[in-house]
ROMI-810826 format. One record per residue: residue number from 1; residue in three letters; z, y, x of N, C-alpha, C in turn. Coordinates in Angstrom, 2 decimals, always signed. Each point is the difference from the previous one (the first is absolute). Last residue first. Layout:
N
     i    aa      n_pz      n_py      n_px     ca_pz     ca_py     ca_px      c_pz      c_py      c_px
   NUM   Ala         Z         Y         X         Z         Y         X         Z         Y         X
...
END
This chain:
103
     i    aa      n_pz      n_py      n_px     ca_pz     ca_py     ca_px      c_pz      c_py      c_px
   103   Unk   +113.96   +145.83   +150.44     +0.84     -0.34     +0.63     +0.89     +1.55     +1.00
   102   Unk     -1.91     -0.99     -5.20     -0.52     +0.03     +1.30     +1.14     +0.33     +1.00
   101   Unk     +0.18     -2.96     -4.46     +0.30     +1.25     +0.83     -0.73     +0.28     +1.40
   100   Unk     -1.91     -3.88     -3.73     +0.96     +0.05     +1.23     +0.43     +1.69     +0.27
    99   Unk     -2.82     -1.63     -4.02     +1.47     -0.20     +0.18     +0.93     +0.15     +1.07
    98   Unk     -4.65     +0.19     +0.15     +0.31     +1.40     -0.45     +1.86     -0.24     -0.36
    97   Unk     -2.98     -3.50     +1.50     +0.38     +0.87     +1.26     +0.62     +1.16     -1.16
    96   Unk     -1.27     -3.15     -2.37     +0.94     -1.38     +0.96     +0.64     +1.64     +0.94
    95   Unk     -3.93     +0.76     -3.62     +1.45     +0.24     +0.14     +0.86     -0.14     +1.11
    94   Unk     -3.61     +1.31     +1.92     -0.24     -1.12     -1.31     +1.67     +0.28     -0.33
    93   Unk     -3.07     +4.25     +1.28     +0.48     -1.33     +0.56     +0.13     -0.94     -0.97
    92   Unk     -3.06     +5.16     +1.21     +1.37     -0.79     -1.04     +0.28     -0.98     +0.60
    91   Unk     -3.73     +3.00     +1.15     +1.69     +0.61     +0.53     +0.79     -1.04     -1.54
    90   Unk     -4.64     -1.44     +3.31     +0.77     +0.04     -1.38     +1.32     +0.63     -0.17
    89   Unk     -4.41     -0.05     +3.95     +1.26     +0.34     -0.37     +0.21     +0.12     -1.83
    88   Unk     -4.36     -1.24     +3.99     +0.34     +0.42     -1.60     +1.93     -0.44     +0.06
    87   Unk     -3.84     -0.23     +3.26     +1.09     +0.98     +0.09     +0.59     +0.20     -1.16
    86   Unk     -2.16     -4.57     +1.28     -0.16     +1.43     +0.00     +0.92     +0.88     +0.63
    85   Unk     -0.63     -4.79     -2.80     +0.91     +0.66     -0.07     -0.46     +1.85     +0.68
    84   Unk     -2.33     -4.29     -1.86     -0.09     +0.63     +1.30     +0.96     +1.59     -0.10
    83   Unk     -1.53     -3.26     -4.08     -0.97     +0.18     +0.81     +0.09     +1.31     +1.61
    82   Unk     +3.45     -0.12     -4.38     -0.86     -0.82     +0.79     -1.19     +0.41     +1.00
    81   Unk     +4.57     +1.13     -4.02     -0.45     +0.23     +1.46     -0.64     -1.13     +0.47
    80   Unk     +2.02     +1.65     -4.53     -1.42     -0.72     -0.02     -0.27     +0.43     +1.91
    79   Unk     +4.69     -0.52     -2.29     -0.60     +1.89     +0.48     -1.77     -0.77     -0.08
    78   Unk     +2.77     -3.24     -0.97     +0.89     +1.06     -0.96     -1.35     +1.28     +0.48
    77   Unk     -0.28     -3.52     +2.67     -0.84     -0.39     -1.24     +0.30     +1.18     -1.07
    76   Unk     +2.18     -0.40     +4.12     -1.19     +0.85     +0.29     -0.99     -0.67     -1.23
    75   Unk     +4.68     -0.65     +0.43     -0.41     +1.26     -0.31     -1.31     +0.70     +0.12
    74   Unk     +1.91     -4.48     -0.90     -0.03     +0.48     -1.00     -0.46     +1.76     +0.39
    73   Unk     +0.34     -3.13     +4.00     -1.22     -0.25     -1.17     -0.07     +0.74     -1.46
    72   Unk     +3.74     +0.53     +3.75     -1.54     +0.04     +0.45     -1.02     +0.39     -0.95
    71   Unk     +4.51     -2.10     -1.77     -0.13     +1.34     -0.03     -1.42     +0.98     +0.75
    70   Unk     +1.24     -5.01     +0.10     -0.66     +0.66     -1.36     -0.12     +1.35     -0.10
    69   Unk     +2.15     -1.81     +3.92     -1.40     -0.53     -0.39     -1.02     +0.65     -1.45
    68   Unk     +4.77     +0.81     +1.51     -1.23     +1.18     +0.31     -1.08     -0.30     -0.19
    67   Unk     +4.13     -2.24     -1.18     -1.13     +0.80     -0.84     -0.74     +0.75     +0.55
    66   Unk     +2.50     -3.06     +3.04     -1.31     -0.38     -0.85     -0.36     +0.58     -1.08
    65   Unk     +3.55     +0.50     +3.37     -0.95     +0.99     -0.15     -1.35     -0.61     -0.38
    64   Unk     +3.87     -2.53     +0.16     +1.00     +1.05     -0.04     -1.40     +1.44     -0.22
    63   Unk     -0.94     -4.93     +1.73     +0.42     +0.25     -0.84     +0.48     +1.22     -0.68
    62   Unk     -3.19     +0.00     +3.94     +1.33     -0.06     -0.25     +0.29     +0.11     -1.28
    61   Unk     -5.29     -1.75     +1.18     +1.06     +1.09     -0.06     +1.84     -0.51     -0.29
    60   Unk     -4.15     -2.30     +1.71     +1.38     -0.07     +0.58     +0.91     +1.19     -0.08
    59   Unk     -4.73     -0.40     -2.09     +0.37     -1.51     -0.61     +1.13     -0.02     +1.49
    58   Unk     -2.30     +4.49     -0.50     +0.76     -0.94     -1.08     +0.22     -1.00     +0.04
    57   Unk     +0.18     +2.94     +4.19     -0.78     -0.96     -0.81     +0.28     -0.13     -0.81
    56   Unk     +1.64     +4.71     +1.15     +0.11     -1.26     +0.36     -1.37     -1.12     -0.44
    55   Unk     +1.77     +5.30     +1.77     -0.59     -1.06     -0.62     -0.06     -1.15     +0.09
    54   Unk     +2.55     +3.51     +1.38     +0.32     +0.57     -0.87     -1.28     -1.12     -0.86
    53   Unk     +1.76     +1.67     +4.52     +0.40     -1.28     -0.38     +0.03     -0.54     -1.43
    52   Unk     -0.35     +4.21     +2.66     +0.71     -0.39     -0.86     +0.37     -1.34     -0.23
    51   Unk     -3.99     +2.01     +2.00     +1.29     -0.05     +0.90     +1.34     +0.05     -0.40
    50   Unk     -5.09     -1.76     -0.84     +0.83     +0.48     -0.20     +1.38     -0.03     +0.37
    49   Unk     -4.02     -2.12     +1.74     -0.03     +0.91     -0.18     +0.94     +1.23     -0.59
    48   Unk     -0.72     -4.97     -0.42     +0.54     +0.44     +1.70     -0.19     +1.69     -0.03
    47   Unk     -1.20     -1.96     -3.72     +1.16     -0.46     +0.10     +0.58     +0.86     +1.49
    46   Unk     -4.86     +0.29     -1.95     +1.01     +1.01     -0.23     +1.54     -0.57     +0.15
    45   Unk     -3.73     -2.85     +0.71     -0.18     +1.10     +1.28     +1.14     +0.83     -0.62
    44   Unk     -1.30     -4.27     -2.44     +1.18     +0.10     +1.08     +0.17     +1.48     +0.87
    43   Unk     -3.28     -2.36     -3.20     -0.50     -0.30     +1.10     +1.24     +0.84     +0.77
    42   Unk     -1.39     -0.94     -4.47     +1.22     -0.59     +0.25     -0.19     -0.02     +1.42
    41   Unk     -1.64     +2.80     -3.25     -1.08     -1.41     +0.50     +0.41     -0.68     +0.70
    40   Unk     +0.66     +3.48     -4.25     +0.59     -0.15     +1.32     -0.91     -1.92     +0.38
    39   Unk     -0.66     +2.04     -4.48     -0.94     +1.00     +1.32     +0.62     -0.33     +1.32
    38   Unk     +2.05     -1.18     -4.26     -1.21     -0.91     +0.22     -0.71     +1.36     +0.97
    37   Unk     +4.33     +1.26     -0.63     +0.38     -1.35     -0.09     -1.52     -0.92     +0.26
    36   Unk     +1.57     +4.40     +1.53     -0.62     -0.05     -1.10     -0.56     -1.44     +0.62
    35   Unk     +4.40     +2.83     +1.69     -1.39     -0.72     +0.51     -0.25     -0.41     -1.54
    34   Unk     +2.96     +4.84     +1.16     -0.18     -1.52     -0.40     -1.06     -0.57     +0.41
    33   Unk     +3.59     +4.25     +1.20     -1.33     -0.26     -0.05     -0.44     -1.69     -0.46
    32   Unk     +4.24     +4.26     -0.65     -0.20     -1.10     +0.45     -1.58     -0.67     -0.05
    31   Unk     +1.72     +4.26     -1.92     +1.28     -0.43     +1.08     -0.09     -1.10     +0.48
    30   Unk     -3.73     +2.28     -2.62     +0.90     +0.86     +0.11     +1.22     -0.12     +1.35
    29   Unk     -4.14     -3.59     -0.17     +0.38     +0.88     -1.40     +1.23     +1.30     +0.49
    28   Unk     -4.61     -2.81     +2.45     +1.52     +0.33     +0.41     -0.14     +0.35     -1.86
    27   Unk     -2.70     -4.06     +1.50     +0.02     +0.88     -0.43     +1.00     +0.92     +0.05
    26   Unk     -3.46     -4.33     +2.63     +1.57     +0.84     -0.45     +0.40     +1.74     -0.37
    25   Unk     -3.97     -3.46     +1.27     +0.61     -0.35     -1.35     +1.09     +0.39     -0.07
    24   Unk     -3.85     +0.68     +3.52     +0.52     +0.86     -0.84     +0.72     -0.36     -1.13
    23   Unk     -1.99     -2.89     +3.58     -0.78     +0.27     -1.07     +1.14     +1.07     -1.12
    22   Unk     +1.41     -1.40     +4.25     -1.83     +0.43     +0.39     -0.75     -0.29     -1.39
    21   Unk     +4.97     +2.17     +1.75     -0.34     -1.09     -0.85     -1.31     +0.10     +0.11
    20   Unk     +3.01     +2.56     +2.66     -0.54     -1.24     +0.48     -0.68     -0.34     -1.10
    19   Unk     +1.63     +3.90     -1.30     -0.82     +0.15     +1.29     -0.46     -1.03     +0.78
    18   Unk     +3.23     -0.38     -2.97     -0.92     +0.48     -0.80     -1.44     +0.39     +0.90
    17   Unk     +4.66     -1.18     +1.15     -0.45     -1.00     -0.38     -1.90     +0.51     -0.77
    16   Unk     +3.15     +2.69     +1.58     -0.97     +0.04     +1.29     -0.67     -1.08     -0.55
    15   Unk     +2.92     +3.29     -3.03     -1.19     -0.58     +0.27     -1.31     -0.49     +1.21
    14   Unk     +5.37     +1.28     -1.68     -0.98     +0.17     +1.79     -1.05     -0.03     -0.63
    13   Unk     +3.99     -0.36     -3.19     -1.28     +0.48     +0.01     -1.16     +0.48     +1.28
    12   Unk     +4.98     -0.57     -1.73     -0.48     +0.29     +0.85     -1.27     +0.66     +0.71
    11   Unk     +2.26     -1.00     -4.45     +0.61     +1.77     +0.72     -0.37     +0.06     +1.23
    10   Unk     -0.09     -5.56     -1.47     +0.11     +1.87     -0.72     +0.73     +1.07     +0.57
     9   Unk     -1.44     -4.41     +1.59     -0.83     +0.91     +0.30     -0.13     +1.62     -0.93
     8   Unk     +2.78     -4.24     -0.03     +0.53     +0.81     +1.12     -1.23     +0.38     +0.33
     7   Unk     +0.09     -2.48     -3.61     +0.73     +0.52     +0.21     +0.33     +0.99     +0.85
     6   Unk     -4.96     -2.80     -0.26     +1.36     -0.31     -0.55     +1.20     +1.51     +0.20
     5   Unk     -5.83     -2.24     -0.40     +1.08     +0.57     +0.97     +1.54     +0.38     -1.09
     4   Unk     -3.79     -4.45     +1.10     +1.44     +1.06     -0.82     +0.54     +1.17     +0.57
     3   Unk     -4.69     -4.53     +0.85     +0.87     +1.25     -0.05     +0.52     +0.82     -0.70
     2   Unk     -2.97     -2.83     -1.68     +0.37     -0.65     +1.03     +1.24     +0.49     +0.99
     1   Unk     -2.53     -1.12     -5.13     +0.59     +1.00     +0.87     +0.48     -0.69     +1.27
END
């Protein structure tokens, strides 16, 4: 994996990051959208893109929002999401987000 998206893309959900990515590896779910951990190509375009601030590199994620790492990956293996995310919408989440109140 190369990219996280993280925390402060719940309830936001721009998906502009999604609109940059040039191989479709980001998936929205209900309240937050994830990168699919072996489809991202670490080529950076959805960072600058979101206006949240809401992705990170993994290897300078902030201590404090490193389950998201796992959280990314457990959800788009949990839901079988591949091969080019789309328009395809998951109305569930991973736990990590469903614990949070919406804001």
């Amino acid at each position: 994996m190369s990219y996280v998206i993280t925390d402060a893309c719940i309830d936001v959900l721009d998906r502009s990051c999604v609109e940059e990515c040039p191989v479709d590896c980001i998936y929205p779910g209900a309240r937050m959208a994830y990168i699919h951990p072996d489809e991202c190509v670490d080529c950076g375009k959805c960072m600058p893109a979101c206006p949240s601030d809401a992705i990170h590199w993994e290897y300078k994620m902030p201590p404090e929002l490193e389950p998201f790492v796992a959280a990314n990956a457990e959800f788009v293996a949990e839901h079988g999401l591949s091969g080019g995310a789309g328009d395809d919408v998951t109305d569930a989440d991973h736990p990590i987000v469903a614990e949070r109140q919406p804001g």
